[in-house]
N, C-alpha and C positions, 0 to 999 in steps of 0.2 A: 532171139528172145521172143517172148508172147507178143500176140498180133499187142492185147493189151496197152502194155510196156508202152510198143511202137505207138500205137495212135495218140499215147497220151502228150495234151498239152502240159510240160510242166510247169509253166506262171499258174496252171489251176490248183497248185503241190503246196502244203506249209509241210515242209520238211521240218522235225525235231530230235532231240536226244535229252535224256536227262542224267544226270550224275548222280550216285546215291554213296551216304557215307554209312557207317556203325553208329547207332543211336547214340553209346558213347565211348572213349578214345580206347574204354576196354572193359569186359564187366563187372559190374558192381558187386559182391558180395553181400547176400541177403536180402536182395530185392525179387520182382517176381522175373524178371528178365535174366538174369543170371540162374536162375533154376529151371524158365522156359529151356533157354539155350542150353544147360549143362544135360539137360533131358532128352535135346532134340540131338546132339552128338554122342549119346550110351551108346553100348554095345548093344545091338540091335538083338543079340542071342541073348543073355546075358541082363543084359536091363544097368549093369553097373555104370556111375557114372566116372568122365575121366576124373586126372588129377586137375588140381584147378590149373597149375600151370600149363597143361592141356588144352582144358579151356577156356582160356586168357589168346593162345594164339589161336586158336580156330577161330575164336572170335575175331579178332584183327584181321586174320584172312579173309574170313567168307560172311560174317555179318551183314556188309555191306550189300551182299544181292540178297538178303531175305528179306522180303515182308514185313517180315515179324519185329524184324531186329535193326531195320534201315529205317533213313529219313530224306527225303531229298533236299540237296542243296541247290542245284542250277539244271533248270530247264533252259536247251537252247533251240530258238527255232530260225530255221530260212525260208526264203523263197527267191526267184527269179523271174525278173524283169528285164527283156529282152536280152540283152548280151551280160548282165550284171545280179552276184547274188547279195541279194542284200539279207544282214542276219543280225541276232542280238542273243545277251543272256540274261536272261531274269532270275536274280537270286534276292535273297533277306531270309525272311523265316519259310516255314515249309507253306502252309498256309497259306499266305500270300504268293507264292512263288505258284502254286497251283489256279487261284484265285484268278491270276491274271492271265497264266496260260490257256484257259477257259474262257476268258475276254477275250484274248485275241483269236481262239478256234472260230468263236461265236461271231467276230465284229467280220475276218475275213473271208468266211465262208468258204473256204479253200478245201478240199480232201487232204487227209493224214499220210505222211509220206516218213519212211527210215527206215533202219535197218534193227532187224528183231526188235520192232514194236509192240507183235501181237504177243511174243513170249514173253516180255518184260516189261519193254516202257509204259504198256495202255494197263494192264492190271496190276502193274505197282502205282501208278498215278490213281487208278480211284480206290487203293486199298489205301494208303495214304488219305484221297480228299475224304475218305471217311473216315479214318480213325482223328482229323482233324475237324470236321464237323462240316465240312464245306457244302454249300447247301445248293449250286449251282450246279452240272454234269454238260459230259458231253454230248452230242447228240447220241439219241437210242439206236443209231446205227452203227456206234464204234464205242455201246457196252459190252463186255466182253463177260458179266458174267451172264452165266449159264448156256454162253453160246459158243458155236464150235469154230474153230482156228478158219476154217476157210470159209465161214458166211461173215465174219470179221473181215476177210482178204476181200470181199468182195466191195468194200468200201472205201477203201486204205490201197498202201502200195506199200508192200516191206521188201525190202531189196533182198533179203535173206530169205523170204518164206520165196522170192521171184529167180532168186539163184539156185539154191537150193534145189528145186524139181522134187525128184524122188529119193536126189542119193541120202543115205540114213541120217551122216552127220550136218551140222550145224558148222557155217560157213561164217567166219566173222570179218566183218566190216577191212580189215587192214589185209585177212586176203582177198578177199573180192575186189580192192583195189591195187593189190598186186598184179593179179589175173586182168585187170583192166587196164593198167599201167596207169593209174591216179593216183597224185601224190598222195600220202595222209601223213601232213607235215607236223608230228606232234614229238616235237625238239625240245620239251619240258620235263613234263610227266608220264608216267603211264597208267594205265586202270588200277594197277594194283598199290598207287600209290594214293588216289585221292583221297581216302579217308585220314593218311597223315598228314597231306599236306593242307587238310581243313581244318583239322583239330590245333593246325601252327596258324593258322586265322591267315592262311594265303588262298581266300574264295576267289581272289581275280585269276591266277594261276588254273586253278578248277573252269572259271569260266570260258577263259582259250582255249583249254581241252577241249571242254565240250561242243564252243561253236567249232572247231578243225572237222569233230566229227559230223555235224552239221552238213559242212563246207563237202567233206570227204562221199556224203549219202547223196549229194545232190550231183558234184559229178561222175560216182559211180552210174545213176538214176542216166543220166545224159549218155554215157559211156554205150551204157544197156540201148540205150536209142540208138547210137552211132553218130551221136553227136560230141565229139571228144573236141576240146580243145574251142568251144564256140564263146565259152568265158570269159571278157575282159578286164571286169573292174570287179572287187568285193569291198561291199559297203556296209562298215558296223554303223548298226544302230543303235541310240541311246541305251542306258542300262537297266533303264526304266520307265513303261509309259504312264505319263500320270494325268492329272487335270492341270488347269494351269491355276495359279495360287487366286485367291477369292479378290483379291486387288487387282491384280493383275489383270484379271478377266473385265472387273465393271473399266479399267481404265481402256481397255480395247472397244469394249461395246459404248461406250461413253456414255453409259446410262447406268441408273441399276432397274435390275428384270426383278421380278416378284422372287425368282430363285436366287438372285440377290441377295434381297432384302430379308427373305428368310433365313440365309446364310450366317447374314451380318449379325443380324438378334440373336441368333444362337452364340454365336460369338461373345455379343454385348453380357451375357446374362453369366461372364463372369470374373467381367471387367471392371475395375476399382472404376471409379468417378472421373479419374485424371486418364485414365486407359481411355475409357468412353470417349471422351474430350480428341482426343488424340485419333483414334481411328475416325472419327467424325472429319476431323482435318487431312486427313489421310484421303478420304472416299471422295470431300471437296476439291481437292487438288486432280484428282483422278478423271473427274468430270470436268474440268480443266476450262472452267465457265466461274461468271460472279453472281451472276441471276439463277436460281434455280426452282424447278417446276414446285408447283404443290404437292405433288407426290412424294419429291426427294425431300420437302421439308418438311415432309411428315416422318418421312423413315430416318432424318436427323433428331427429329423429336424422339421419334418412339428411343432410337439409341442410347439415346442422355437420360431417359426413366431410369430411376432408379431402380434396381433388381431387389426384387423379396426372396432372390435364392442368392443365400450367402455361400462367401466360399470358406471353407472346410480345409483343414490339414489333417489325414488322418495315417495315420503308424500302420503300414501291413509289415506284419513278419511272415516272410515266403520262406518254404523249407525246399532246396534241391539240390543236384547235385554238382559241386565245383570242383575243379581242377585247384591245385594249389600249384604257390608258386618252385614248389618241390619235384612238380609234377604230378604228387599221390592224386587222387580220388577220394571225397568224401563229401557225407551227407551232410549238410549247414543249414542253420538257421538266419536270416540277417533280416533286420528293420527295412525297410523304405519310405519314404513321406511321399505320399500320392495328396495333390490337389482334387478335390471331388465333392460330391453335394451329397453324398449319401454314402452310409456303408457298403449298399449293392453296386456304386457306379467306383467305388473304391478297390472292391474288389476285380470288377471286371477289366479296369485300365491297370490295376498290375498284373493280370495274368496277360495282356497284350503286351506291356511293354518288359517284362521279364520272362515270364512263364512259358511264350512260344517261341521263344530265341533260348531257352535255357536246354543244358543236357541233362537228358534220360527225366525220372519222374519231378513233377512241382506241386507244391501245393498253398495256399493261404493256410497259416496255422492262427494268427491273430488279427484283429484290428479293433483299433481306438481311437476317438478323436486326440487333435494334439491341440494347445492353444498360441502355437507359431503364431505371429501376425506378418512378417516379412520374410523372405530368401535372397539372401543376397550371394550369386555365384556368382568365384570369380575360376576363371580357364586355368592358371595353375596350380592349382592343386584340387586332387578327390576328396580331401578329407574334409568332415563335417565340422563345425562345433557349434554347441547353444551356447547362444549366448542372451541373459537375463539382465533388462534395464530398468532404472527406478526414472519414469515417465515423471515428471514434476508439473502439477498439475496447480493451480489456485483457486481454492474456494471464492465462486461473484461474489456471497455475503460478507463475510468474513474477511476475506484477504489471505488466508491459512493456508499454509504449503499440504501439499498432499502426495503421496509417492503412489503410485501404480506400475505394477511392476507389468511389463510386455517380454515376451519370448521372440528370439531370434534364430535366425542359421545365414551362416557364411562359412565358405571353405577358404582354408588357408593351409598355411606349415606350420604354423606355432600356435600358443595362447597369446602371445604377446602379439604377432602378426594379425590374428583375429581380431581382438581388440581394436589395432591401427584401422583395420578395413570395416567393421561398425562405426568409431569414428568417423572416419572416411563416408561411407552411405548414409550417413546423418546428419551431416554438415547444415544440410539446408533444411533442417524441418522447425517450425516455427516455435517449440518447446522444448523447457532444458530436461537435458536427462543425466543419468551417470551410471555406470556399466555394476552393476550389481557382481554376474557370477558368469566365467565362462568355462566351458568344459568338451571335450573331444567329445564325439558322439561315436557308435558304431555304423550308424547309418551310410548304407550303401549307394544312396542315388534319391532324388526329389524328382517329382514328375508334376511341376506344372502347368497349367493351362500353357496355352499361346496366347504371346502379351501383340498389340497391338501392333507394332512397332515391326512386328515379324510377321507381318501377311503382306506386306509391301513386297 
């Protein structure tokens, strides 16, 4: 093999793969993506397009390696340390899944190492962080546009473009480890099945595939050394690297840092009075003292201010497309209640939390404020209902009943169980009330804030 190859240390290698599926489980009729594709497989003589059921399987087949018509689900990367490869896979949304594989190119400063990277994995990953808006890149020595395959090679190590030489075809990773005699232990799935078996929501299945191939590049990469067999321990790493939670962090540094304290305010500003109360107790404990400085009783003051930005329930109806439970495809509209302080921060937290996890196009068609005052979830059951209370209020002067009616949501199974579980979340509050109107909602999912209780 190349002097290259030979000299190199590979602890200086972040070896990667990534998996990509069909944007969705098949195409949509009448959208632009099912007329792209129905266009891009015509008779090239001819111009005619197939029948659709034609283009229903090409698309299942071969979707998945274009561009145009993929998404990634799991990026998997290794490296090694002395006699041990340590690896992991980073999956969620596409977005993030790039976002972070870009933190760790960036934080380990290691050269790019696998097998047909330069053909695939590196100019599908930034045609993707663009069409996802990704504002970070990789270094400008492993952009691949406008530059040519081997001043890319010059930076990178691809086991395919290093096997390979001059012979015409394209060598793939499960021969090359034939021809090495390294295992590629993948006793699951195979490439031609990942797109099904994501769209059946088994991404951990996807994610073993992908670290084996990982696993598979790095002792090919060794192989090509003449280093066979020097491996003795693989070590998965977490599935995810994150910060560690906002509590978590002042109760280790036993103080709060000014990034702290910024943290926590942002927090405060949309936290009910008894929330406030409560994470304040939370921060106290955490400094794990009864005396505390002037600083922190300042940042306990400012917390307990009361906030001039109130919180907001506001209705987006999102239009995309779902899967039913038939299996069909179709296009849907459905309500969500997002927690938020504006129409524009309303908008932006559901296209995070729906929009970039969702299949094929999304979009905001409405929003309006709602005048909810509480949510009460409870873990069995998805379904919504409002429910309307007559608040019994007493005129000081007077002594005169007064009803004020307040809006609710709780999920349950029945109207009659709804009722029991408002009951139930009301028990303790200081005025009488009596259950006016209750009624099932369509509503898909409430998004919000983080209540205090959950940064512990």
């Amino acid at each position: 093999m190349n002097r290259r190859v030979r000299t190199k240390n590979v602890e200086d290698l972040l070896f990667f793969d990534i998996e990509t599926v069909s944007r969705n489980p098949e195409p949509i009729i009448d959208t632009k993506e099912y007329d792209l594709y129905a266009w891009f497989i015509r008779d090239k003589e001819t111009n005619k397009i197939p029948e659709h059921d034609v283009i229903v399987d090409s698309y299942k087949r071969n979707a998945a390696l274009k561009p145009e018509f993929n998404k990634i689900v799991c990026i998997s990367v290794g490296f090694v340390k002395g006699d041990t490869i340590y690896y992991k896979a980073i999956t969620g949304n596409q977005k993030e899944i790039i976002e972070e594989f870009y933190s760790i190119v960036s934080e380990t400063g290691k050269l790019l190492a696998g097998h047909n990277i330069i053909g695939f994995d590196l100019p599908v990953i930034r045609l993707k962080a663009f069409e996802c808006g990704v504002q970070s890149s990789l270094p400008e020595t492993l952009n691949d546009s406008g530059a040519k395959p081997w001043t890319i090679a010059e930076n990178l190590f691809d086991t395919m473009d290093i096997t390979k030489g001059t012979y015409f075809n394209n060598i793939s990773l499960d021969s090359m480890c034939m021809l090495a005699g390294v295992d590629t232990p993948k006793d699951d799935i195979s490439g031609s099945q990942v797109t099904e078996t994501f769209y059946k929501g088994e991404i951990e299945r996807i994610a073993a595939y992908c670290n084996k191939d990982v696993i598979a590049s790095i002792d090919l990469f060794l192989a090509l050394q003449g280093k066979r067999g020097v491996i003795k321990e693989y070590v998965e790493r977490g599935a995810k690297i994150e910060n560690s939670p906002l509590i978590t962090a002042i109760g280790m540094a036993k103080q709060v840092s000014d990034k702290h304290r910024d943290r926590l305010l942002e927090v405060a500003k949309v936290l009910k009075t008894n929330e406030k109360e409560r994470l304040v107790d939370i921060v106290k404990a955490c400094l794990a003292k009864t005396k505390f400085e002037k600083e922190e009783e300042e940042v306990f003051s400012e917390l307990l201010k009361k906030s001039t930005m109130s919180r907001t329930l506001y209705e987006v109806k999102v239009k995309y497309t779902k899967q039913l439970e038939n299996g069909t495809i179709k296009r849907v509209t459905e309500p969500y209640l997002v927690d938020a302080v504006s129409f524009t921060e309303s908008e932006a937290r559901i296209y995070k939390e729906v929009c970039e996890t969702c299949q094929g196009e999304c979009s905001v068609e409405a929003i309006k404020k709602d005048n909810i005052v509480d949510i009460f979830l409870y873990e069995d059951s998805d379904v919504w209902y409002r429910c309307t209370i007559n608040r019994i209020d007493y005129d000081d002067e007077s002594g005169k009943e007064r009803k004020v009616k307040e809006a609710m949501m709780v999920t349950a199974s029945s109207v009659q169980e709804a009722a029991q579980r408002i009951q139930e979340c009301l028990a303790d509050v200081t005025f009488d009330f009596d259950i006016h109107t209750i009624k099932e909602t369509p509503t898909q999912g409430v998004f919000a804030y983080t209540q205090a209780s959950e940064l512990v």
